[in-house]
N, C-alpha and C positions, 0 to 999 in steps of 0.2 A: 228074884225074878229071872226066866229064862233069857237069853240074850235077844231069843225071836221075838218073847213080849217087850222086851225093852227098845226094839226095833219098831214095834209095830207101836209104841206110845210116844215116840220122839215123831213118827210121821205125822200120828194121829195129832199129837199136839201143835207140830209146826204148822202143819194146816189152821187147825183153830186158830194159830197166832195173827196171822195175815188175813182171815176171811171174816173172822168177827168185827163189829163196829165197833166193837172196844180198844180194837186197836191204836187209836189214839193216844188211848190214856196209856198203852205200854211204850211208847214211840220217844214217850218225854220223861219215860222212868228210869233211865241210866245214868249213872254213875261217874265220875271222871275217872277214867283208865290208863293205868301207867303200869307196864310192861308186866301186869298180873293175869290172873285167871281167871276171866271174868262169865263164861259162855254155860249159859245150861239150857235145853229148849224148854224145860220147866219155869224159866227165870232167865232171861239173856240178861239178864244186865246186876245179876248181882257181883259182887266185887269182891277179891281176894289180898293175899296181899305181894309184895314187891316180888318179883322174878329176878332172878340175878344165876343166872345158868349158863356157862360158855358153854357146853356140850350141849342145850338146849337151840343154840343160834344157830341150827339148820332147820333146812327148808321141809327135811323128812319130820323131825322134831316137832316142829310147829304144827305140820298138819295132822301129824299123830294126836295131840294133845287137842286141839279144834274136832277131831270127830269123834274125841275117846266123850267131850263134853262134862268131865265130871267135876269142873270149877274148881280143880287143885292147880298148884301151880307147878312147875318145872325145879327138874332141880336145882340148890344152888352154884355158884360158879364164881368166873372171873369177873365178878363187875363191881367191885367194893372200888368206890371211888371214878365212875361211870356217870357221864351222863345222864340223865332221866330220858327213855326214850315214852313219848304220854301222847293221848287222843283224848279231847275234848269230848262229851257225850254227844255233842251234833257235829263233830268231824269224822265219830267212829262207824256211823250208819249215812246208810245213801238210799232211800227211796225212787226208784223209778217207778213212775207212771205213762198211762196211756197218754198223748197228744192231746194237750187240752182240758187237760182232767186232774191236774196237780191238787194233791189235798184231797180228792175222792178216796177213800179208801176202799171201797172195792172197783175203783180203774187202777189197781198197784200192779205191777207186773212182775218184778222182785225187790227183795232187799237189801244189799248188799251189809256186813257185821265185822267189823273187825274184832276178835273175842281174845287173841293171844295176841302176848310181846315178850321182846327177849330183845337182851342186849351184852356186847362187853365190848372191851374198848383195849386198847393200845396206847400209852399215854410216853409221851415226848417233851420234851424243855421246853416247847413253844407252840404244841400242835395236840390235838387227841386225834387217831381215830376211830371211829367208832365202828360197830356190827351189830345193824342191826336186823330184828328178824319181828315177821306179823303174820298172823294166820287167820281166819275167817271163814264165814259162810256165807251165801247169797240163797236167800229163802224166796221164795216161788208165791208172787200173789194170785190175787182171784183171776188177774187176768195173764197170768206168768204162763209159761208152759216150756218143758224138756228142751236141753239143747246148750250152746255156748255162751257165755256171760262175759262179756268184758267191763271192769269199772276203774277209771281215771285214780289214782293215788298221789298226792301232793309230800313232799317232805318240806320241812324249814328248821331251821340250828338257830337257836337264841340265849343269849345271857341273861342274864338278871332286869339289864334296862330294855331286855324286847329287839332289840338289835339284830336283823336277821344274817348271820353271818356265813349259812351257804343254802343252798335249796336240792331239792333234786325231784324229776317225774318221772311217773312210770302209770305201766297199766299191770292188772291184775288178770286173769283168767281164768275160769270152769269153768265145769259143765255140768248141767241139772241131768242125770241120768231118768229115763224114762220109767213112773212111775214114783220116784223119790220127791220127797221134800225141797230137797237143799241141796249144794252143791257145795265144796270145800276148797281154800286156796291157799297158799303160804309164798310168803315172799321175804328174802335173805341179803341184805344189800351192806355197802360200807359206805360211810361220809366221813370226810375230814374238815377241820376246821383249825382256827387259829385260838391260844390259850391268852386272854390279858395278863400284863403284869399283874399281879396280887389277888387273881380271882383262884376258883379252884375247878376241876373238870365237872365237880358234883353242881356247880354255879347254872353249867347250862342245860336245857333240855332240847331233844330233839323231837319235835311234832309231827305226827302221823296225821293223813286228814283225807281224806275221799275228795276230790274234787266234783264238784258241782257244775259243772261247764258241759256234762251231758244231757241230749234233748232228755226233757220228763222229770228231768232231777227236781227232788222236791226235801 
């Protein structure tokens, strides 16, 4: 297929995705996501497997691979013995709705996707840090339209007993270009943290999560 048709079936589709009633039933069909290649507008949420790429953990990287969309994953890298960087399937998507209108599916206005991860890490006698990186798109509802997108992003560092042992926030940003679907983002950050005696760096994971504290979030 030409590149134009294959342009013109990703619009055609991400539209379908957001405007149909069935969007429901795809909203609760994802997968648990850990620093793989998960993103196809055929299928946002089928699942790949582990990412492990340092040359992958930039911000151009990530957003390369988020609009190439073809659900492979990155190549591999520096992260044998890394942290797990992971999103829960309802920490990896963020619906914003109209005022009022939470759970309507066509008052959606976008959707925000986390679909890449990437990590590696630097590891120390007592400390790891990490690098991590996440890419995405924000898809355009019935009631979306062209222009700047900003969504809230949570991190949290945990051991094996849930222990949260650093945090970090941020916001995200694009822009839905006029006439397109979707809009794309990548974001590139470091955390550090403290190692226990007798654990090991692969013990903890570090949680990606959209935060939900914006009006409409649903």
């Amino acid at each position: 297929m030409s590149s134009r048709g294959q342009t013109s079936f990703r619009r055609a589709d991400a539209v379908v995705l957001l405007r149909r009633r069935c969007i429901s039933g795809l909203i609760f069909a994802p997968l648990f996501l850990s620093a793989c290649a998960v993103s196809s507008f055929s299928n946002p949420f089928r699942t790949g497997s582990e990412d492990t790429s340092a040359s992958a953990v930039t911000p151009g990287k990530l957003l390369e691979t988020a609009k190439a969309d073809t659900g492979t994953d990155l190549p591999g890298g520096m992260s044998a013995h890394c942290p797990q960087v992971v999103a829960w399937p309802r920490d990896r998507l963020l619906t914003i709705y109209e005022p009022g209108h939470v759970g309507d599916q066509l008052a959606i206005v976008h959707r925000g996707e986390i679909t890449k991860m990437a990590r590696e890490c630097q590891l120390y006698s007592d400390r790891v840090v990490v690098k991590y990186g996440f890419a995405g798109r924000v898809l355009l509802g019935p009631k979306g339209g062209p222009g700047s997108v900003t969504l809230p992003v949570s991190i949290r560092v945990a051991g094996s007993d849930q222990k949260t042992l650093a945090t970090d926030k941020m916001s995200i940003t694009t822009t839905v270009p006029q006439g397109e679907p979707a809009g794309y983002f990548s974001m590139v950050r470091e955390i550090a943290f403290p190692i226990q005696v007798g654990s090991r760096p692969e013990d903890y994971k570090v949680f990606v999560a959209f935060d939900r504290t914006q009006a409409g979030a649903g």
